[in-house]
N, C-alpha and C positions, 0 to 999 in steps of 0.2 A: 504494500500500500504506500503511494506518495503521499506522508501526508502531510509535507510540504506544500504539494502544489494544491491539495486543500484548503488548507491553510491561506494560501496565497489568493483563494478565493472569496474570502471574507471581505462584505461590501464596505464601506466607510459608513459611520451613523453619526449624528452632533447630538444624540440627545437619547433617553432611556423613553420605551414605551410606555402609557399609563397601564394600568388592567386592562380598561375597555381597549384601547386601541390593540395591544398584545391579543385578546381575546378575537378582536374581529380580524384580524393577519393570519391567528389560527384557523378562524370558518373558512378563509377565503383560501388557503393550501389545501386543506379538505377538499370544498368543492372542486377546488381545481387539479387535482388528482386521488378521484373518488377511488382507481383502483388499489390506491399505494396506501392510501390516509387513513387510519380511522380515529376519529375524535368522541370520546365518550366520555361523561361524566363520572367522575368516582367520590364526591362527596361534597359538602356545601360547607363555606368556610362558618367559623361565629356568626357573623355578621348576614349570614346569607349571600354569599358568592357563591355560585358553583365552582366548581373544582374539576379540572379536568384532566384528561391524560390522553395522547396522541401518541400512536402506533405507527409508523414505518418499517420497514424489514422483512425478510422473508424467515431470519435464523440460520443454521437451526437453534442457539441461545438466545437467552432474554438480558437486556440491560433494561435499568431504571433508571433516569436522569429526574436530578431534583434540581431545579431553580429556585432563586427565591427565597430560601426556608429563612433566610436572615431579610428581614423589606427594605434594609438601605442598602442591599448588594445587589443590585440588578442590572450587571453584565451577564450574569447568566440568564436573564430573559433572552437578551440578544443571540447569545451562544445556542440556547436553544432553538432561537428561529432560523440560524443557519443551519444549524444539524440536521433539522428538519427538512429545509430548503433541497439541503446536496444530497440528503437523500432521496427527494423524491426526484432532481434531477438528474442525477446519475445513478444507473442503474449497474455499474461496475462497485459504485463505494456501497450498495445495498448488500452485494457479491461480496466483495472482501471482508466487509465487517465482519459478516457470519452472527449479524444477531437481531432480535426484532427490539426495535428501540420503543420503549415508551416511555417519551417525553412529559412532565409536570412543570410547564413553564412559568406558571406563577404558583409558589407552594402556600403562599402567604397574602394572598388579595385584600383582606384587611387591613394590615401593616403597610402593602406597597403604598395601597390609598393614600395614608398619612407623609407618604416619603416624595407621593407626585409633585408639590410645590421645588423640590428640586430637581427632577428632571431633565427639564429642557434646559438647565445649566447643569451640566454634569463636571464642569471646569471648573464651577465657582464656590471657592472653600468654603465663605460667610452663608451663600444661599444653603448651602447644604447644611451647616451647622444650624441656621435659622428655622431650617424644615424636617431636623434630621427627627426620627421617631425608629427606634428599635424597639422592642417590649424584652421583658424585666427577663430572665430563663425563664423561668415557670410559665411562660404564655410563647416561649419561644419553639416551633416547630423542628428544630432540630434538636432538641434538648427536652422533651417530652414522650419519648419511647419507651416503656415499659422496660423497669428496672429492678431485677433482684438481687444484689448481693451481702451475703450473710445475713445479717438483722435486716440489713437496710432493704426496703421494698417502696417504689412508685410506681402506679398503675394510673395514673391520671391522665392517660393521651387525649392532646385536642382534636378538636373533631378534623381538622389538616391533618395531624399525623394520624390519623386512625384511618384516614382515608388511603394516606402511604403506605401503611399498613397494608389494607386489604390490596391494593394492588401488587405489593412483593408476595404476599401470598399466593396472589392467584398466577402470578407468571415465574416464581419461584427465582430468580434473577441470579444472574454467573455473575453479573457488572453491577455494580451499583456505585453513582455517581453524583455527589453531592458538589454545586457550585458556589464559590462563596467569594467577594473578594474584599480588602480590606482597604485602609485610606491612604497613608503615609508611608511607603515600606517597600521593599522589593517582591520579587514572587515566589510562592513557597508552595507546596504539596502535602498531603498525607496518603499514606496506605497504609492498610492493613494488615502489611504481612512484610518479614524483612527479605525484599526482593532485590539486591543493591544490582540487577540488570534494569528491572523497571527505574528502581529510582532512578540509575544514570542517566536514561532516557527521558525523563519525566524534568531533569534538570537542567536537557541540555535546551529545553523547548523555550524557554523566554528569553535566552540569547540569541534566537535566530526573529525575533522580533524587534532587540533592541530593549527589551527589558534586565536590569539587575535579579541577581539573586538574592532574597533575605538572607543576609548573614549578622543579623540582630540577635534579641530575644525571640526566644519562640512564644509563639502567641500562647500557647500553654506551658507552665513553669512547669520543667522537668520533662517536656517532650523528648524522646529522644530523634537524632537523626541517622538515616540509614547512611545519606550521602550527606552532603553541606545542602540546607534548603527542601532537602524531602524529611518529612518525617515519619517514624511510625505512630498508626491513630492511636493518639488517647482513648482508656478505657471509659466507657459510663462506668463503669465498677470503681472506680477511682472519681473520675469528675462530677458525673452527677451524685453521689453522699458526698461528694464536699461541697456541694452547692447546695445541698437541696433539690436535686430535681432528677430528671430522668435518664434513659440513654441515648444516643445518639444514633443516626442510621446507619452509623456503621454497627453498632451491635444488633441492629436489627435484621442488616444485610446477613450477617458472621449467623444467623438459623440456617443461611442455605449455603454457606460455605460460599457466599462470593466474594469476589474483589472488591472490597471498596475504596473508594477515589475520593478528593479534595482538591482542589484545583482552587489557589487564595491569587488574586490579580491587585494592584494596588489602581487607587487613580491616581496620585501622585508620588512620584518618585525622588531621588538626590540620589548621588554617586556616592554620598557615605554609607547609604544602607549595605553596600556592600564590601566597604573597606575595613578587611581585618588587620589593616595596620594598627599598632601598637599607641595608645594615645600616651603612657607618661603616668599613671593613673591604676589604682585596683579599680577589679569590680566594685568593691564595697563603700568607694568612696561616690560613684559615680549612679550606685543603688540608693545610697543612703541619701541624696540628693531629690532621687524622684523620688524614692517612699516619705521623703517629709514635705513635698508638693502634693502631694496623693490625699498625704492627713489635712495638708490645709487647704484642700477644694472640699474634703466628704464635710470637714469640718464647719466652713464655710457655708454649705449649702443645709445643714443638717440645724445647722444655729438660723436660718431663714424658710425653713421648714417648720422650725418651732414657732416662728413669729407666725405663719399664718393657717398652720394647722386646723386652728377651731375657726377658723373661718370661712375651710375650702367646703365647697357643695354640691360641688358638680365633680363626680366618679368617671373621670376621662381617664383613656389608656395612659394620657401623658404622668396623671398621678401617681399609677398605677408603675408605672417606668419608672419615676422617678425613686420612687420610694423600694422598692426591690434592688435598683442598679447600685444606687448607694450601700445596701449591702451586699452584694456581688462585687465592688469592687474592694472594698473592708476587708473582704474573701480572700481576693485575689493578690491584696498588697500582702496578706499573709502569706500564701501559697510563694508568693514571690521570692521573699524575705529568707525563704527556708529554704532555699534551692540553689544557693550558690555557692561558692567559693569565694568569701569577701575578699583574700587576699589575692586571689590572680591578677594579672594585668589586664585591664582593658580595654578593648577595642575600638576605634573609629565608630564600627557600624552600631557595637554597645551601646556607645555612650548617644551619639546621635536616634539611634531607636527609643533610648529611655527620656527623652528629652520630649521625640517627637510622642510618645504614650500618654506625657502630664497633658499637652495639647490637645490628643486627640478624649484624651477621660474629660479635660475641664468643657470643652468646645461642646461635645455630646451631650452629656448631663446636663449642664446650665442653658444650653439649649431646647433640651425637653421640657425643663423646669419653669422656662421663660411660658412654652405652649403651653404649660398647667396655670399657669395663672392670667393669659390669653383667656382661654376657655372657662376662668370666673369671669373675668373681665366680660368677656364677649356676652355669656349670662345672666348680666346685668348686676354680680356683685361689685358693690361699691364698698367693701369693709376697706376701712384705711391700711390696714397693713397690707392687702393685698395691692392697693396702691403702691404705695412706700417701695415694697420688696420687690416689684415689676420694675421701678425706678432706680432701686440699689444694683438690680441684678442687671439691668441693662449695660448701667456703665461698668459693671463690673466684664459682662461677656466683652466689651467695647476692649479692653482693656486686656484682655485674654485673647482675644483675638488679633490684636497685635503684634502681641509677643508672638502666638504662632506663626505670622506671615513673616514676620523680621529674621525667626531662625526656619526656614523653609522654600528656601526659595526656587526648587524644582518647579516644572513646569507640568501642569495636567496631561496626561496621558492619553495618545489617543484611543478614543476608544475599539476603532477595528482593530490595533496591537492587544486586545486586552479581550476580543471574544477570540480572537485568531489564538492565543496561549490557549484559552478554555479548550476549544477545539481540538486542537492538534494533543492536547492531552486523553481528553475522549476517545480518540483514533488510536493513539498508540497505547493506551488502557486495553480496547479492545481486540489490538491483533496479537499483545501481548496475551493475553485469556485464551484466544482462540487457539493460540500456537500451546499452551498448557495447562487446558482446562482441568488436569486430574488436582497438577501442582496447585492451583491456587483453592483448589478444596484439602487439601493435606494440609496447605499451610494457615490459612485465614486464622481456625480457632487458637493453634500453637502461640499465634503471634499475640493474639491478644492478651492469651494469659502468659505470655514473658512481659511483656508489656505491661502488664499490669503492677510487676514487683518494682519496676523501673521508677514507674509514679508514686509508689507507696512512700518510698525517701522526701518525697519532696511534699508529701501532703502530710 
């Protein structure tokens, strides 16, 4: 399979689709090749979206593609509507793949809703911060997968992932393919099984775009890696009891012994994210920096919380966000805290990843926190604090948001470099399975439970 010159097929886009518009792009590849498409619903989000799933392929395996499952990451919408696209226009890459794809291009329709006021600026750091909405884990469709280990037990899947659910059940899936991508950072991967052929390949794919590799923090303390930038998946046996919440689809996939996939794309980039030159500096000095920006954003926000607590009345997801992420990140400075080597030397991409993390926690947060008191605002509360603290907090983002752009001065990413990585990972996921599908059922559960002792150190 060239899956370069696939790759090299990905259209240029200026802007992320909304639901509706992604939804009617869906009808319209259906109707226009009714023999290849088939588009059927598989469950209705909270809110009442339907939920759907799009078939291509002849097989004889199954992959699942998930979009979406985070709502401020939607370069996989786009990834998905090419994948869909080239296959139903070439009937060579239906041939090669050897699998029937079904596609879930928006996992999260509720969520994306709240994320559409950024959209049509996918370049523009403020608009995204201004508009940015994620929900708390517990409402997060990745991170709500039925979870047992030892004591610890969650069974509370959302009606999205229960919907994911029933379709891995019913196509039983060799691939399973989660798209995620992240803000400030270079490009990084997970799998579920220590394959260091997959990984090199999987590593070599954002240099032939022009993309860095992350050679930062890993987005999970204690991740390990197979190469520099792949890593192997974190267990829910491990991250969801340290959260609170549930498992992920890779342990959902790991019932039928597939492959699962993570594919992380940044929108903006810098050359230090991948410089492991030697800053002059331990880890511990360079840690101990962001974890005391850390305590004085939760701190911050926690202490303007309190001022307007007894006065909020309107039950918006943005509450709802706010008030869980502040502790998920409480969580996560610990998890942090416990996972290094304070005295090592640290690195170029270290130090600048941990700088760009306070940016990316204050920016987010105080931006959801802004839309929670919008949405008293906008429902006609007028209590004074909620005044005041919309007033305090503005200049305070006003203020945060400067310092980000001051130390950040990479340039947004285009976005067809950034479905073309998702892409060509996809491809070469799948003709790697094809080529060993015994291997990647021996190996999946192995992995997760080495994997699992790996994380235990750091939690």
């Amino acid at each position: 399979m060239n899956v370069a010159e696939y790759m090299s097929r990905v259209p240029e886009s200026s802007a992320f689709p909304s639901v509706d518009a992604l939804q009617a792009e869906l009808e319209e590849l259906a109707a226009a090749h009714p023999r290849h498409v088939r588009l059927r619903r598989i469950g209705t989000s909270r809110m009442g979206d339907p939920l759907y799933a799009v078939t291509v392929g002849d097989g004889p395996a199954d992959a699942v593609v998930i979009a979406g499952p985070h709502p401020n990451e939607p370069v996989g919408a786009l990834t998905a509507l090419t994948l869909l696209k080239l296959l139903c226009r070439h009937p060579q890459l239906r041939a090669e793949s050897g699998f029937r794809w079904h596609v879930v291009a928006c996992a999260d329709p509720d969520g994306a809703r709240l994320n559409e006021g950024w959209y049509d600026r996918p370049g523009d750091r403020r608009a995204y911060a201004e508009h940015f909405y994620r929900p708390d884990l517990a409402d997060q469709v990745e991170w709500t997968f039925p979870l047992t280990a030892g004591d610890y037990s969650f069974d509370r899947p959302l009606p999205e992932t229960a919907a994911l659910m029933r379709l891995m059940d019913e196509v039983r899936p060799s691939l399973v393919y989660s798209l995620h991508n992240g803000e400030y950072q270079g490009a990084f991967f997970y799998i579920n099984r220590e394959d260091p052929a997959l990984a090199e390949q999987l590593a070599a794919l954002p240099g032939m775009e022009g993309l860095p590799l992350h050679h930062g923090e890993p987005e999970l303390p204690g991740a390990t890696p197979i190469v520099p930038a792949v890593y192997l998946t974190p267990p829910g046996s491990q991250v969801g009891v340290a959260f609170g919440v549930g498992g992920s689809s890779a342990d959902y996939a790991a019932r039928y012994g597939a492959l699962h996939l993570v594919t992380e794309v940044p929108y903006w980039t810098d050359e230090r994210v991948s410089d492991r030159s030697p800053t002059g500096r331990t880890y511990g000095e360079i840690a101990a920096e962001g974890n005391a920006a850390r305590r004085e954003l939760i701190d911050a926000l926690q202490a303007s919380m309190q001022a307007v607590v007894g006065d909020l009345t309107v039950h918006s997801p943005f509450r709802r966000s706010t008030e869980g992420t502040l502790e998920s990140f409480r969580k996560l400075g610990e998890l942090e805290e416990a996972s290094h080597d304070p005295h090592r030397p640290a690195t170029v991409a270290e130090e600048f990843g941990n700088r760009q993390t306070v940016h990316l926690l204050r920016l987010r947060l105080l931006g959801v926190f802004l839309r929670m008191l919008d949405a008293e605002l906008a429902a006609g509360n007028v209590a004074p604090a909620i005044g005041e603290q919309r007033r305090l907090l503005a200049e305070r983002f006003d203020l945060w948001y400067g310092q980000a752009e001051s130390d950040s001065p990479g340039p947004p990413i285009e976005i067809r470099r950034l479905v073309a990585v998702q892409l060509g990972a996809a491809l070469i996921a799948a003709a790697h399975t094809a080529a060993a599908p015994s291997e990647v059922n021996a190996h999946s559960g192995g992995t997760l439970a080495s994997h699992q002792s790996s994380l235990r150190s750091a939690i």
